[in-house]
N, C-alpha and C positions, 0 to 999 in steps of 0.2 A: 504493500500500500504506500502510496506517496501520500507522506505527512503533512508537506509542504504543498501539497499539487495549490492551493492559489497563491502563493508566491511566487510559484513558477509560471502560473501564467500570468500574472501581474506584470514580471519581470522582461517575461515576452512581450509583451504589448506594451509596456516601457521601448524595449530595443526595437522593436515596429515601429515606430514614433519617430523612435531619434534616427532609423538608416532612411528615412525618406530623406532626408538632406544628403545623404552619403552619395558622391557619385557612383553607378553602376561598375564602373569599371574596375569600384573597390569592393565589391559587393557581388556581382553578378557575372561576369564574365570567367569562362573556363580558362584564362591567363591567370587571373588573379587568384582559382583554383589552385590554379599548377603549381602557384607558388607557399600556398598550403600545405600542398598534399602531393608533393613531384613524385617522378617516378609511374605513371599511369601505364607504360606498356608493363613492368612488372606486374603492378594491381591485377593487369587482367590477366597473366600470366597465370598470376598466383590463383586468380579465383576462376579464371577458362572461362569468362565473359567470352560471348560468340555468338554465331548465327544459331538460331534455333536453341538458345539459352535466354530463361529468366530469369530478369537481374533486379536487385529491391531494393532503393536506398533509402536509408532510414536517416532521420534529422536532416531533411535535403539543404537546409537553405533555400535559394534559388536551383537546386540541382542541378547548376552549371554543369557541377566537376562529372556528377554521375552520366547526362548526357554527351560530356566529354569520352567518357569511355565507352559507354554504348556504343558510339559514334563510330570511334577509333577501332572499335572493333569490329563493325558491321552487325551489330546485335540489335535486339529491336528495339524500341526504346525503355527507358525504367519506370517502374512503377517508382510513385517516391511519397513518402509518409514523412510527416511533421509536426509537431506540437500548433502549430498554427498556419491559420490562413493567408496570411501575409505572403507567404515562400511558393502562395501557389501549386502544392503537393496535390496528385492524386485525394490523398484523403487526411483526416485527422487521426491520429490514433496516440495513445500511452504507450511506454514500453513496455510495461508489465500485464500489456493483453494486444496483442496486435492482431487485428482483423483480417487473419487470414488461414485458410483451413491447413493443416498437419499438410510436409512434404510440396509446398506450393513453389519455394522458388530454386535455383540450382544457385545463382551469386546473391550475398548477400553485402552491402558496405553500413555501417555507420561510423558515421567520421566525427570528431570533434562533436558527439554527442552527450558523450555518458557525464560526462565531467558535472554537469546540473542535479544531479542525481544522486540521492542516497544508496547506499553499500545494499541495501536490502531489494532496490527498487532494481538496481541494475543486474543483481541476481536470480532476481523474475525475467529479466531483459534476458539474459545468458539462455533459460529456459524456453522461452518464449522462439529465440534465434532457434536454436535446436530442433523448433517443436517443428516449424516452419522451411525449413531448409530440407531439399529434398536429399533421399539417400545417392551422397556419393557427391553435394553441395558442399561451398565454401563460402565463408564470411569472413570479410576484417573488420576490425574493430582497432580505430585509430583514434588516442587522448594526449592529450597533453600530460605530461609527467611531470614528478615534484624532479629538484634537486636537493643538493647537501645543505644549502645556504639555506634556512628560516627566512632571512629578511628576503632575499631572491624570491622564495615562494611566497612569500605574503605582496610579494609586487608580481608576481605571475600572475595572482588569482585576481588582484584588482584587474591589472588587462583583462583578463578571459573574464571579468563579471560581467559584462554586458546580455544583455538577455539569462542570466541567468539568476535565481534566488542567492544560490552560495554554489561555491565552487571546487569540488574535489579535485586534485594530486592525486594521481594512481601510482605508482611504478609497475612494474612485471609485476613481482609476486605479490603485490595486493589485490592487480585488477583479476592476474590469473586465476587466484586463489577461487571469484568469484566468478568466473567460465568452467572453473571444473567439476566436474562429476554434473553436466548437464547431459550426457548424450552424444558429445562431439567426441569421433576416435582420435582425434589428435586436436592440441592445440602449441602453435610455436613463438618467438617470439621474433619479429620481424625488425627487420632496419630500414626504414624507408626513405632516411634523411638523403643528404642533408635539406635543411629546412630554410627559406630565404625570408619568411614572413609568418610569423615573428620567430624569431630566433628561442623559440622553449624545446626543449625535450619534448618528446615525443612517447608513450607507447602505445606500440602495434601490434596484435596477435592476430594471427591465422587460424580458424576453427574448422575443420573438415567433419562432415557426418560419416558417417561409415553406409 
């Protein structure tokens, strides 16, 4: 259960507000992805994004980056799910129930998602990916990670507050901790750096179904 869910959409509809002023091209465009979230022939690589593959991103944003891939790969286009209407997603959904039946999609991405989220909400989210992912499907799951420095993370989290209530630091073995024993026959831990904007750590996992 999310404890916080209307802070979290308060928070959204706060950052709704304030990226209308933002130009697109900081915002919207699959350049300004890129420099997110580089590395995209990997991505599909890793997840076999393709023709006659469905693919599902979750926390789209504007789903620049996800139609980025799609694209790049000749796949059809993504279904893409979001806490709000704003981003223009397919549909609305929570992480801890996603509207879709057992075995639906073969790639899965949520990117710069979980971080708004408490440990328990995102462990329903782990579930839920699993439930959802067909046999023999792959999902990433891409967060911003803490570092060594206190004061570094207490300035990481003010950047990354924007649309969100409060903001979790994962590393590997926290966030893993809370993908395992979902379902998925493997889970690894990915490098997809380096990172041009903004310059935080990253972690990345790869979850395969069996």
């Amino acid at each position: 259960m999310i404890r916080r869910r209307q802070s979290v959409l308060n928070a959204q509809k706060k950052w709704d507000r304030y990226a209308k002023g933002i130009p697109s091209v900081l915002t919207g465009t699959s350049i300004a992805k890129a420099m997110l979230i580089p590395r995209a022939d990997e991505i599909i690589r890793l997840l076999g994004i393709g023709p006659g593959k469905s693919y599902l991103d979750i926390g789209c944003g504007t789903a620049a980056y996800a139609r980025l891939l799609s694209t790049r790969a000749n796949a059809p286009p993504p279904v893409t799910v979001d806490l709000s209407r704003k981003s223009l997603p397919n549909m609305i959904a929570w992480p801890e129930k996603l509207p879709f039946t057992a075995d639906s999609f073969d790639c899965v991405t949520a990117l710069h998602f979980v971080r708004r989220f408490e440990d328990d909400v995102v462990e329903a989210f782990a579930s839920e990916l699993a439930r959802i992912l067909a046999p023999g499907g792959a999902a990433i799951v891409l967060e911003f990670g803490p570092v060594k420095s206190r004061k570094l993370n207490l300035l990481h989290k003010h950047l990354l507050s924007a649309g969100c209530s409060e903001v979790e630091l994962r590393g590997w073995g926290r966030l893993g901790a809370l993908f395992a024993e979902k379902g998925f026959v493997s889970i690894e831990l990915l490098e997809l750096g380096p990172y041009v904007l903004p310059p935080i750590p990253r972690t990345a996992m790869l979850m395969k179904k069996r």
